[in-house]
TORMI-929757 format. One record per atom (N, C-alpha, C): residue in three letters; atom name; z, x, y. Coordinates in Angstrom, 3 decimals. Example, Ala and Ser with C-alpha at 12.3 -4.5 7.8 and 13.67 -1.06 7.14 Angstrom:
BEGIN
[dotor "ALA"; "N"; [7.800; 13.190; -5.690]]
[dotor "ALA"; "CA"; [7.800; 12.300; -4.500]]
[dotor "ALA"; "C"; [7.800; 13.200; -3.300]]
[dotor "SER"; "N"; [7.080; 12.850; -2.250]]
[dotor "SER"; "CA"; [7.140; 13.670; -1.060]]
[dotor "SER"; "C"; [7.870; 12.900; 0.030]]
end
This chain:
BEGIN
[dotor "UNK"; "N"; [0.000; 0.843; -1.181]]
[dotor "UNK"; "CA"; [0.000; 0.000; 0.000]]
[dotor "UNK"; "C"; [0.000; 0.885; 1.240]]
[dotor "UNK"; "N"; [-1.297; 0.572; 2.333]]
[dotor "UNK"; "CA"; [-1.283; 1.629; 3.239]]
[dotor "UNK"; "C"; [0.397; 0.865; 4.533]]
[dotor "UNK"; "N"; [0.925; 2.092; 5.024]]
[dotor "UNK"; "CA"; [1.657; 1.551; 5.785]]
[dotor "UNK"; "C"; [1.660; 1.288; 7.034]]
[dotor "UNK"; "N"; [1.833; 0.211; 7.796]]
[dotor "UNK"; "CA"; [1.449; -0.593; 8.888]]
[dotor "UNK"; "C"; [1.458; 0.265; 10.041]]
[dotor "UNK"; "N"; [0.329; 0.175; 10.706]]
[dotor "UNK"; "CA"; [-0.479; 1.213; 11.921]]
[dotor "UNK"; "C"; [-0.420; 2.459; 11.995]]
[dotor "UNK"; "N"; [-0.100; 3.315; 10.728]]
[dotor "UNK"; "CA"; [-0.806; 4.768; 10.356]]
[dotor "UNK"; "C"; [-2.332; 5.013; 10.894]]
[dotor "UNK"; "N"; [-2.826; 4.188; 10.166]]
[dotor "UNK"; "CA"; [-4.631; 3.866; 10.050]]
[dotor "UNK"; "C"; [-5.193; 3.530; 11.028]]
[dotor "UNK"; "N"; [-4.564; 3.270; 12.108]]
[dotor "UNK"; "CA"; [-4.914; 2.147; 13.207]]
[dotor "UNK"; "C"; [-4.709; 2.712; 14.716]]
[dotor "UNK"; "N"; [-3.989; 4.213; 14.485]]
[dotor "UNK"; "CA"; [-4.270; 4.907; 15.187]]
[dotor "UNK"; "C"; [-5.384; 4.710; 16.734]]
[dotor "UNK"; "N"; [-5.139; 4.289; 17.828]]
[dotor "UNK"; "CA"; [-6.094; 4.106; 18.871]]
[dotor "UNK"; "C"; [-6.682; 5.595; 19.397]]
[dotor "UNK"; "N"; [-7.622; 5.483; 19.268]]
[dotor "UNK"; "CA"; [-8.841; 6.589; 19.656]]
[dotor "UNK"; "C"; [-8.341; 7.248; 21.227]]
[dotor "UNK"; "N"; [-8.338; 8.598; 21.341]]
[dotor "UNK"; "CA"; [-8.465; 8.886; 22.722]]
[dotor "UNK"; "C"; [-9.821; 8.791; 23.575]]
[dotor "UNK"; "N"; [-9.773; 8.209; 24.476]]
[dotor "UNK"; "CA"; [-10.656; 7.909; 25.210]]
[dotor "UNK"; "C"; [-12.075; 9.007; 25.348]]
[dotor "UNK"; "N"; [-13.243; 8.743; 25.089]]
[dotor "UNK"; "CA"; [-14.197; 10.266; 25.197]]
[dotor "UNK"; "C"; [-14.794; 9.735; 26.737]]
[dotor "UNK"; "N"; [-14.659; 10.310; 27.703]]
[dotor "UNK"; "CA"; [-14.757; 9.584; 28.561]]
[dotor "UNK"; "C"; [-16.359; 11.311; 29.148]]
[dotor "UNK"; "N"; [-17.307; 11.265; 29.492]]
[dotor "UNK"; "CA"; [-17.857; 12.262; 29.738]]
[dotor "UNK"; "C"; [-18.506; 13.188; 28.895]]
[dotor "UNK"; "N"; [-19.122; 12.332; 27.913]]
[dotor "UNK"; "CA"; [-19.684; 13.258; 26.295]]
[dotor "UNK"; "C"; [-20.611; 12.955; 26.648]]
[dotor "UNK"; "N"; [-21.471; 13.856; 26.231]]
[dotor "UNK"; "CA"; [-22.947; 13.563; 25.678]]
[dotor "UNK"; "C"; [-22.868; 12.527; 24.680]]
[dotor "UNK"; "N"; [-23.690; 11.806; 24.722]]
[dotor "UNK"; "CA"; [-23.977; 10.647; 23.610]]
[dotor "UNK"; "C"; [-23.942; 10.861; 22.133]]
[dotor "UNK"; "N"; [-24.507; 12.075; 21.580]]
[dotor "UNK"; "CA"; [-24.782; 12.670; 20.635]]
[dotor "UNK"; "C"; [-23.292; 13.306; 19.906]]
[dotor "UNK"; "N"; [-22.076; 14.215; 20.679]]
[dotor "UNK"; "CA"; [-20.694; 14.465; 20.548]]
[dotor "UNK"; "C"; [-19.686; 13.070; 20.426]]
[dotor "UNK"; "N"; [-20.385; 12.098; 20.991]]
[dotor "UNK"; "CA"; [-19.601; 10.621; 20.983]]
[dotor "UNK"; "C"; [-19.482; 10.199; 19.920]]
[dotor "UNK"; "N"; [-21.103; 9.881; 19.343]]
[dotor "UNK"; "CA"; [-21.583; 9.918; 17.815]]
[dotor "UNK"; "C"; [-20.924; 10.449; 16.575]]
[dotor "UNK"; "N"; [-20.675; 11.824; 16.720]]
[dotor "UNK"; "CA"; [-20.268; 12.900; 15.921]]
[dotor "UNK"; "C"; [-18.269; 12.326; 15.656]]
[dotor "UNK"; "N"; [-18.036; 12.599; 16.700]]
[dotor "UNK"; "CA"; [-16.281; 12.194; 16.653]]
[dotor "UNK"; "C"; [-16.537; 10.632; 16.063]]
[dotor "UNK"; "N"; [-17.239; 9.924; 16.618]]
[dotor "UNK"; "CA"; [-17.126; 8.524; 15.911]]
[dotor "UNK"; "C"; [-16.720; 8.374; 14.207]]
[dotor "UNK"; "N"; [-18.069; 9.241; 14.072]]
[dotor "UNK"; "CA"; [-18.394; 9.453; 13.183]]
[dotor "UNK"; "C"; [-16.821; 10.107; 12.184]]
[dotor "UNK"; "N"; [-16.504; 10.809; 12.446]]
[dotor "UNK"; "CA"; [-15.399; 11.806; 12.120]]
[dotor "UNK"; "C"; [-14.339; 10.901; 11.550]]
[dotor "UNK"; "N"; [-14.005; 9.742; 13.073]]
[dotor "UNK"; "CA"; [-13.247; 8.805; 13.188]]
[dotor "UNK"; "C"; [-13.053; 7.949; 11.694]]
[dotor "UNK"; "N"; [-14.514; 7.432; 11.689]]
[dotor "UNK"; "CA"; [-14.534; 6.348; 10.611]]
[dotor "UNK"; "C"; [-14.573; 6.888; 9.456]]
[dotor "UNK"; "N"; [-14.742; 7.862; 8.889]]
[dotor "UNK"; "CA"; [-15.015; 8.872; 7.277]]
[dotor "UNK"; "C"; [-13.360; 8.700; 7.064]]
[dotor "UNK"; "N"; [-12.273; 8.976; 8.473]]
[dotor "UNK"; "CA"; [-11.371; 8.931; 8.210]]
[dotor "UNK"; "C"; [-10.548; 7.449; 7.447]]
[dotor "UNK"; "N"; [-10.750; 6.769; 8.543]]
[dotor "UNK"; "CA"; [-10.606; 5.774; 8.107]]
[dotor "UNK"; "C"; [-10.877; 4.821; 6.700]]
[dotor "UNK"; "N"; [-12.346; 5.368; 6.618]]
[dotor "UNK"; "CA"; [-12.698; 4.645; 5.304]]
[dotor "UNK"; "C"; [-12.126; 5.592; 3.608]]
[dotor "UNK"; "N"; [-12.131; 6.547; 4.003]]
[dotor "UNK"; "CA"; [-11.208; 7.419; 3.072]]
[dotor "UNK"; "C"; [-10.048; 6.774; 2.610]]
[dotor "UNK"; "N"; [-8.890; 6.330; 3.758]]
[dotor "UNK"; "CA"; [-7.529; 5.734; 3.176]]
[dotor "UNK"; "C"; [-7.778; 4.163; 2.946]]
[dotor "UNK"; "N"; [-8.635; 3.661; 3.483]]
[dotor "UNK"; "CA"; [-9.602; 2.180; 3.027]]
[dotor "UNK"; "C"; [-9.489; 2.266; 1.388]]
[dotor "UNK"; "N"; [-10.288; 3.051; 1.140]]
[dotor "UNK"; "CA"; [-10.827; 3.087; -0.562]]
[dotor "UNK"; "C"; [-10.004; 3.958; -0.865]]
[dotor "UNK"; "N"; [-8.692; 4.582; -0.446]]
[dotor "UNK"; "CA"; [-7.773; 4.954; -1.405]]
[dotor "UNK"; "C"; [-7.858; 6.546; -1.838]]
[dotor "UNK"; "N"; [-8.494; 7.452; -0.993]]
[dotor "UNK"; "CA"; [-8.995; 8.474; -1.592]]
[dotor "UNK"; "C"; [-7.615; 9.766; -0.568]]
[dotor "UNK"; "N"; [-7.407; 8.991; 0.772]]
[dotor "UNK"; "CA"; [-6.720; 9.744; 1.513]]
[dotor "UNK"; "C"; [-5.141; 8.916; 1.480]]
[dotor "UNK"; "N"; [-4.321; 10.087; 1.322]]
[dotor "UNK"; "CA"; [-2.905; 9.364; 1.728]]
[dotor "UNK"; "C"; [-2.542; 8.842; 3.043]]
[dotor "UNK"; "N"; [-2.137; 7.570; 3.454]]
[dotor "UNK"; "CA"; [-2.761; 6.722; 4.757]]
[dotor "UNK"; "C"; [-1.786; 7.692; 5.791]]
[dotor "UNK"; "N"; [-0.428; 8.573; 5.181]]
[dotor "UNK"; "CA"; [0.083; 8.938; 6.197]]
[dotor "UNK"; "C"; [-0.551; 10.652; 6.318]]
[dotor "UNK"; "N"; [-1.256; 10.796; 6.064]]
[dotor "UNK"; "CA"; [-2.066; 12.197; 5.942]]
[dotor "UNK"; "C"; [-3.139; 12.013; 6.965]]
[dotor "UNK"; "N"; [-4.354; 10.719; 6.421]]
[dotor "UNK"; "CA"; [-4.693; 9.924; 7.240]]
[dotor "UNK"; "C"; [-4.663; 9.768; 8.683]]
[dotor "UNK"; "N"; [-3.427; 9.149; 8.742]]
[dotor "UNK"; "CA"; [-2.923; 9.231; 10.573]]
[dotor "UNK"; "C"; [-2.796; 10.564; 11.083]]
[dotor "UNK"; "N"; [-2.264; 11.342; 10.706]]
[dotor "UNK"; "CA"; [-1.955; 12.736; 11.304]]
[dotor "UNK"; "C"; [-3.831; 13.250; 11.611]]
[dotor "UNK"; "N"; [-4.581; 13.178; 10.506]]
[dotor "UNK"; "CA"; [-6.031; 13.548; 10.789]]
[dotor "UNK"; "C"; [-6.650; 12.699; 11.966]]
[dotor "UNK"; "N"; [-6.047; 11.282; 11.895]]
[dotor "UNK"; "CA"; [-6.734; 10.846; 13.017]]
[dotor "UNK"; "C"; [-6.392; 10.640; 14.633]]
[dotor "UNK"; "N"; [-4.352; 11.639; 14.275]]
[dotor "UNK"; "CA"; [-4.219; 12.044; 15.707]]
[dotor "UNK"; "C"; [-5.078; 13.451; 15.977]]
[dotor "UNK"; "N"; [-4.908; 14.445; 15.082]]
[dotor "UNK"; "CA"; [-5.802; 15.865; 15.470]]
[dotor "UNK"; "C"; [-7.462; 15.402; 15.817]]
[dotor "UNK"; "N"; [-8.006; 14.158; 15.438]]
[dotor "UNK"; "CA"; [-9.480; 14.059; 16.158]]
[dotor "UNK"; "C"; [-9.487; 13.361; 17.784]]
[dotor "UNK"; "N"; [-8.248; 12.400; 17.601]]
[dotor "UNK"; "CA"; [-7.952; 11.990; 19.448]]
[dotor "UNK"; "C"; [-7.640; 13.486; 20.076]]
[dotor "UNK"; "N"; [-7.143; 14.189; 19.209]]
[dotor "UNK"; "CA"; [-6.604; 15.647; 20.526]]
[dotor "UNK"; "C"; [-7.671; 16.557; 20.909]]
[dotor "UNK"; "N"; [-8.685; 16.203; 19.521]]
[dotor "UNK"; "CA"; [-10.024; 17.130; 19.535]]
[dotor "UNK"; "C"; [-11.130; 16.121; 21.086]]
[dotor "UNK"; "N"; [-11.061; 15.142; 21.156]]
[dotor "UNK"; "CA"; [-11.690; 14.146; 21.914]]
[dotor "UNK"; "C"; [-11.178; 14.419; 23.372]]
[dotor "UNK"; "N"; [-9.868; 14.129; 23.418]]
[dotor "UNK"; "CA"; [-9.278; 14.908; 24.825]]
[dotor "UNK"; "C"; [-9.686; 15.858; 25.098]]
[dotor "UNK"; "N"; [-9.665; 17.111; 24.343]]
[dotor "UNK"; "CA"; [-9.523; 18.084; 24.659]]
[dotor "UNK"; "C"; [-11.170; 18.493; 24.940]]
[dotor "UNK"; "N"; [-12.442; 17.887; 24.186]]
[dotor "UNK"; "CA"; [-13.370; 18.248; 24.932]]
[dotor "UNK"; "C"; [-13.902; 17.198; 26.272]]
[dotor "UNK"; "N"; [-13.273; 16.027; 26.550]]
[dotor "UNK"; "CA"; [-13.297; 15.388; 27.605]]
[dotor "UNK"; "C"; [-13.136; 16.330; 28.763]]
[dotor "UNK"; "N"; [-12.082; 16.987; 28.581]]
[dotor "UNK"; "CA"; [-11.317; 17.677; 29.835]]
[dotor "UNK"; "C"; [-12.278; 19.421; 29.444]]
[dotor "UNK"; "N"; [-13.149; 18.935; 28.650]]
[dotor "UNK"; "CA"; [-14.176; 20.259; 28.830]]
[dotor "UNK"; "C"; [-13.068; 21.590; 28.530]]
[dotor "UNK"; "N"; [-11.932; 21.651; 27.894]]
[dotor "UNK"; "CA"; [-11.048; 22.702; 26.941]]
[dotor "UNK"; "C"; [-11.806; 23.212; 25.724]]
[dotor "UNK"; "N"; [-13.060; 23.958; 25.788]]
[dotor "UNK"; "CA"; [-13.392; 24.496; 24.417]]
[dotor "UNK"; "C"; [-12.163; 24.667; 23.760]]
[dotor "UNK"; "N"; [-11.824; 25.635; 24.087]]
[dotor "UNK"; "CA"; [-11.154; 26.548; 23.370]]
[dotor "UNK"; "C"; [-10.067; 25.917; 22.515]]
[dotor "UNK"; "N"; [-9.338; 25.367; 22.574]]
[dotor "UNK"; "CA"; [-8.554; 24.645; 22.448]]
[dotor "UNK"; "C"; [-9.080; 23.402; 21.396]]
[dotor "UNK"; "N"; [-9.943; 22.473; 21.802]]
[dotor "UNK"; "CA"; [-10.859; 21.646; 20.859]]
[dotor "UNK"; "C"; [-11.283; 22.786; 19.636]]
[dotor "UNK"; "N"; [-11.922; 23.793; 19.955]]
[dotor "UNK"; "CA"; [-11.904; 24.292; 18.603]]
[dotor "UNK"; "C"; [-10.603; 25.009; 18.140]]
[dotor "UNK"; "N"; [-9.903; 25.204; 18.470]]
[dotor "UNK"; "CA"; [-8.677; 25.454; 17.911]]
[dotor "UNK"; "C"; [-7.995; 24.020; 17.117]]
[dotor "UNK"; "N"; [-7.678; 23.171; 17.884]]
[dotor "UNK"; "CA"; [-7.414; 22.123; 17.214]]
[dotor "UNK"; "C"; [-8.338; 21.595; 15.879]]
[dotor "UNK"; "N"; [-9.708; 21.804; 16.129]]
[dotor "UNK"; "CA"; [-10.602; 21.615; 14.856]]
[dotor "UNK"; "C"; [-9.933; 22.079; 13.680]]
[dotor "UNK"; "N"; [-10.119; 23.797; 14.251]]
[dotor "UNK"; "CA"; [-9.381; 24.723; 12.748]]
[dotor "UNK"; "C"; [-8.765; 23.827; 12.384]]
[dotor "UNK"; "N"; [-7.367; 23.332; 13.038]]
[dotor "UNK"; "CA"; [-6.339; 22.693; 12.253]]
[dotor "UNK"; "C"; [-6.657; 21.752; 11.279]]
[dotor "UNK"; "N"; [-7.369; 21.169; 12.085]]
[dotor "UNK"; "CA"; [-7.934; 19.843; 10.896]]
[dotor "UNK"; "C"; [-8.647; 20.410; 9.715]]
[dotor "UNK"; "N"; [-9.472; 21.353; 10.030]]
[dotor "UNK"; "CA"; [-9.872; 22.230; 8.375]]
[dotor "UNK"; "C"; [-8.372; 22.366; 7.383]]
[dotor "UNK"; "N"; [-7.784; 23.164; 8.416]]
[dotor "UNK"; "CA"; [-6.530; 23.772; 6.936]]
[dotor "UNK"; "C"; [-5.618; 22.317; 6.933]]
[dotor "UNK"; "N"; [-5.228; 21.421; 7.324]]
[dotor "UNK"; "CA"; [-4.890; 20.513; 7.311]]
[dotor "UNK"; "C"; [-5.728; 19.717; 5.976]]
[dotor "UNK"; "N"; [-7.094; 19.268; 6.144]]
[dotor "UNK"; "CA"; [-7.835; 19.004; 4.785]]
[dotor "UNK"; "C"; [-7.580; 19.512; 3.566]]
[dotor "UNK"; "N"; [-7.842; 21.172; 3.885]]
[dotor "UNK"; "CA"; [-7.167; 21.986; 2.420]]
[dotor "UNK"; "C"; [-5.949; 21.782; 2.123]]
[dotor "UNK"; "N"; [-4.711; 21.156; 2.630]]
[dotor "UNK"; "CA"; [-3.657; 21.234; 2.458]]
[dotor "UNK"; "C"; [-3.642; 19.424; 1.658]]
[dotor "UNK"; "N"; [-4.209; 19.118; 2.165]]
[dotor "UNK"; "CA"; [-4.011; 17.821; 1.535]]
[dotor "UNK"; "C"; [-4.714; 17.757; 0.429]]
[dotor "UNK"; "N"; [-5.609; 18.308; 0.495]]
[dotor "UNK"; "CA"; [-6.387; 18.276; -1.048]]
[dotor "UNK"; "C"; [-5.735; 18.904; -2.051]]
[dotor "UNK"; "N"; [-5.382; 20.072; -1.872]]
[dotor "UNK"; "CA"; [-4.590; 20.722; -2.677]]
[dotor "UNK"; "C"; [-3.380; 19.992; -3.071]]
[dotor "UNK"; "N"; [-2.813; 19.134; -2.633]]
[dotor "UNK"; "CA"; [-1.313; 18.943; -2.767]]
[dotor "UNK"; "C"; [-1.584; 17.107; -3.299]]
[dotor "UNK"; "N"; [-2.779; 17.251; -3.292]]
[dotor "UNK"; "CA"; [-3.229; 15.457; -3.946]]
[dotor "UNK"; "C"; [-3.309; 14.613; -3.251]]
[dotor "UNK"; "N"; [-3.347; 14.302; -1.853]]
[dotor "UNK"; "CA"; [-3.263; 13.659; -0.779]]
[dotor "UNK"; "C"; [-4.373; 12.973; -0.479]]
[dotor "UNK"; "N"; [-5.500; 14.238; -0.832]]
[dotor "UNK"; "CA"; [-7.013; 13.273; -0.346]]
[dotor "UNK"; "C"; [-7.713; 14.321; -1.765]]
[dotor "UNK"; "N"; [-8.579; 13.131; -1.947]]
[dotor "UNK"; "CA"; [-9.671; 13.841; -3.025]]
[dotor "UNK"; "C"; [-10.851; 14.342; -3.047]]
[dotor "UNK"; "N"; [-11.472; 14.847; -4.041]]
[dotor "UNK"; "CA"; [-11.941; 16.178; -3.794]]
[dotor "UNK"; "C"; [-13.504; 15.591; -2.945]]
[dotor "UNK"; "N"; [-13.697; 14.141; -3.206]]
[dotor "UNK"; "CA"; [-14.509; 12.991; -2.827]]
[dotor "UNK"; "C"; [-14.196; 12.741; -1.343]]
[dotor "UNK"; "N"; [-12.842; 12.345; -1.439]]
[dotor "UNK"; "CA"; [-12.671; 11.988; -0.100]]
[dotor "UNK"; "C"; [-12.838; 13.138; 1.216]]
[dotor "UNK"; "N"; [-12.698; 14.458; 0.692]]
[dotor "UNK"; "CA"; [-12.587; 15.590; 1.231]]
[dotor "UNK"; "C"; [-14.371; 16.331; 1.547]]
[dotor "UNK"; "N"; [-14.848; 15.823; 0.464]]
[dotor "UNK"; "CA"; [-16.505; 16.184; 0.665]]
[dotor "UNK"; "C"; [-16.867; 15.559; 2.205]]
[dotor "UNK"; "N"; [-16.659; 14.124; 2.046]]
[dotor "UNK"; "CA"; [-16.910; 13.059; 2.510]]
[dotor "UNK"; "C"; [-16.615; 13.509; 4.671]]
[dotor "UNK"; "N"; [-15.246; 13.553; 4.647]]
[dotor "UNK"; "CA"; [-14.682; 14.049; 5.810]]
[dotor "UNK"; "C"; [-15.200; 15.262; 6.170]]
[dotor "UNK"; "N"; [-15.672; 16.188; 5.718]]
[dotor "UNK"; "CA"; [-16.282; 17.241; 5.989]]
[dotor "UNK"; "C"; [-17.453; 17.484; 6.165]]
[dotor "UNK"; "N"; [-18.369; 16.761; 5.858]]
[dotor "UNK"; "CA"; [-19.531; 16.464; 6.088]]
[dotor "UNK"; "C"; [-19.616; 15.687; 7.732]]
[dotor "UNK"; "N"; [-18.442; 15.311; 7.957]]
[dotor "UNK"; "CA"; [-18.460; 14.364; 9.252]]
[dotor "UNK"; "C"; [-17.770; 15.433; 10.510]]
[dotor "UNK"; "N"; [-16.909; 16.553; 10.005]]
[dotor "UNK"; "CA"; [-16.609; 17.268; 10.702]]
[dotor "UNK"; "C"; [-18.129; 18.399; 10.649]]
[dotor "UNK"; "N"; [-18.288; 18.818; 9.934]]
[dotor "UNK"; "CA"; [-19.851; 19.587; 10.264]]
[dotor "UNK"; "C"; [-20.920; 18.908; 11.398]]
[dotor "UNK"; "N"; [-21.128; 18.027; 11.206]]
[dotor "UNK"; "CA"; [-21.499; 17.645; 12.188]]
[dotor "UNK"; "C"; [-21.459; 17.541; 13.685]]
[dotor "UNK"; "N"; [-19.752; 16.987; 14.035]]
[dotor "UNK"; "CA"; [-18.971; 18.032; 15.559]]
[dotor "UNK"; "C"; [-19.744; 19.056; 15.527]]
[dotor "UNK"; "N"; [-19.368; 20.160; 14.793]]
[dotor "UNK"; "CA"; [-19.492; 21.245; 14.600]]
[dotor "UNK"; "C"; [-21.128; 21.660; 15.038]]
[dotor "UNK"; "N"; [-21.555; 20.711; 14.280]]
[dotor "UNK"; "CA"; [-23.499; 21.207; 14.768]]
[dotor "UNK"; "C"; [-23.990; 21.044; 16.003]]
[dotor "UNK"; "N"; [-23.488; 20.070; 16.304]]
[dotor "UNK"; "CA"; [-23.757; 19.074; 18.030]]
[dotor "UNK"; "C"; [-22.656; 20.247; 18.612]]
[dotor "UNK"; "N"; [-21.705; 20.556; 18.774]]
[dotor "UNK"; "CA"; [-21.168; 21.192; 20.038]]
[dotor "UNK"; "C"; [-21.788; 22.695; 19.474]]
[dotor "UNK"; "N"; [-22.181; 23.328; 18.728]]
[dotor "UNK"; "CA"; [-22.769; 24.812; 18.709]]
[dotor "UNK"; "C"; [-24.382; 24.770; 18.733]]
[dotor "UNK"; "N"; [-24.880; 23.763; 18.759]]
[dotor "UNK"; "CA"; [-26.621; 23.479; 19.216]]
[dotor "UNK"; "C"; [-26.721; 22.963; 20.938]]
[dotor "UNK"; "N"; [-25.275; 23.185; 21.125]]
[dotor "UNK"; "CA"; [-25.737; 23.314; 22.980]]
[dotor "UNK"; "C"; [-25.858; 24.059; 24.312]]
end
């Protein structure tokens, strides 16, 4: 049973993106979401991933590379940590990462 507003997490505002980086975090957003949906992510693992993508969203709003990719890292070893420890699967983990590559392509193809 997921527990009440882990998942539900409200988005930080992307206020000043390119359309294409909007896309990408959206994107990020919902892999998350649908992960603890179908059971693959632990919903309170979950929330914590989907506060580190609001901090990643702030933080390139306010045009903070550095920092947005720092916070990224986290969310990498954060993934490995949950996978490893059974939290999210090896499915659910493909899945989310494929959605973080993407960030990743759009902010280093500009």
């Amino acid at each position: 049973m997921r527990p009440t507003g882990t998942a539900t997490t409200a988005p930080a505002p992307i206020t000043g993106l390119p359309p294409d980086l909007q896309a990408a975090i959206a994107g990020v957003r919902a892999a998350i979401r649908h992960q603890i949906d179908i059971g693959q992510l632990d919903p309170y693992a979950g929330a914590a991933l989907l506060r580190k993508v609001n901090q990643v969203a702030r933080e390139l709003s306010e045009r903070d590379w550095t920092a947005a990719f720092s916070t990224g890292a986290q969310m990498w070893e954060m993934l490995d940590t949950y996978r490893k420890d059974g939290r999210l699967t090896s499915t659910g983990y493909q899945a989310i990462v494929a959605t973080l590559e993407k960030v990743h392509d759009v902010l280093t193809n500009r």
